[in-house]
Structure formats: structure tokens, C-alpha cells
C-alpha positions as CSV (number, residue, x, y, z in Angstrom):
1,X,-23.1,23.1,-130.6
2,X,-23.2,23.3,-134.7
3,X,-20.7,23.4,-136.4
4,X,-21.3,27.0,-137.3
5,X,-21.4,28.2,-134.0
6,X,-17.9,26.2,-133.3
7,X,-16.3,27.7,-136.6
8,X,-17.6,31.2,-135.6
9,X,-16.3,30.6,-131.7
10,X,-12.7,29.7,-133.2
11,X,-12.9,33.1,-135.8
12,X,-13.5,35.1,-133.2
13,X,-10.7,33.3,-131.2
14,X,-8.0,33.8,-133.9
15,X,-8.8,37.9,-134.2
16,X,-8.1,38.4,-130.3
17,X,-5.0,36.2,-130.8
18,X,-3.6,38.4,-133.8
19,X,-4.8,41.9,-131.8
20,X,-3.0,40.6,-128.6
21,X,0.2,39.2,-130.6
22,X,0.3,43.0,-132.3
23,X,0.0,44.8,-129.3
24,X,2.8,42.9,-127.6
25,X,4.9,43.2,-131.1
26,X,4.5,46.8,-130.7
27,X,5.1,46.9,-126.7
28,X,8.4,45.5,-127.3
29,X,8.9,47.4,-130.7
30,X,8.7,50.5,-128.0
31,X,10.7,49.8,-125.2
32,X,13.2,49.0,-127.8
33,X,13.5,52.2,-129.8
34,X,12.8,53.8,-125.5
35,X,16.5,51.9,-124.8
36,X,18.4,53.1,-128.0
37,X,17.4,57.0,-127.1
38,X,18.6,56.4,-123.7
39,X,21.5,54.7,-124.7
40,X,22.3,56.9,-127.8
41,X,21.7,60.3,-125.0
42,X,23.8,58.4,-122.3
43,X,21.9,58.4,-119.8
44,X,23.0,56.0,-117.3
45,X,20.5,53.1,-115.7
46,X,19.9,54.6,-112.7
47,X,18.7,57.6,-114.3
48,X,15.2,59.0,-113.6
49,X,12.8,57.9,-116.4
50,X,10.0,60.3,-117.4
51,X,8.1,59.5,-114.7
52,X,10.5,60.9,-112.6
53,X,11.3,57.4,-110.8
54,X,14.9,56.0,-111.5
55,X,16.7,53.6,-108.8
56,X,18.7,54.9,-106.3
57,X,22.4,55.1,-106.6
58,X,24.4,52.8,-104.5
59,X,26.3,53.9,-101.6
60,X,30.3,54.7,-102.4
61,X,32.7,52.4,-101.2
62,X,35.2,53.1,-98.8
């Protein structure tokens, strides 16, 4: 392989790393501000998410 091919390889290499490392920034930038609403509305854990899936609640102790 040339060198050119090798530098080009490694350019190419770098931009998928930077679009990756920005989508995962901005994954985690969005669950974050996701957990402040709920927390600043108070809606407890459990609670069903937009999907309409939430955990179930325990069972009440006797």
C-alpha cells in the first residue's frame, strides 16, 4: 500500500471517529436534559415513558 492510500485510509478513519464521538455526545446530551424534565415534572421512575412502557410497581407490603 502507498503511502497515500494509508494517509487517506487513516483520514477517512478519523471523520467516522469524530461523527460517532458526536452522536454519542449528543445521545447522552439527550437523555440528560430527558431526566431533568422528568425530574423537574415529578414524575416518579416507574412512570410510563412516552412510549407508553414504564416498570411495573411493586407489590405492597403487608
Amino acid at each position: 500500500m502507498r503511502h497515500d492510500d494509508e494517509d487517506l485510509i487513516r483520514k477517512r478513519q478519523k471523520g467516522r471517529a469524530m461523527v460517532l464521538a458526536l452522536l454519542l455526545g449528543a445521545l447522552a446530551v439527550l437523555v440528560f436534559f430527558i431526566t431533568l424534565t422528568r425530574i423537574q415534572q415529578g414524575l416518579p421512575e416507574n412512570a410510563p415513558s412516552a412510549s407508553g412502557r414504564g416498570t411495573t410497581p411493586a407489590a405492597p407490603a403487608r
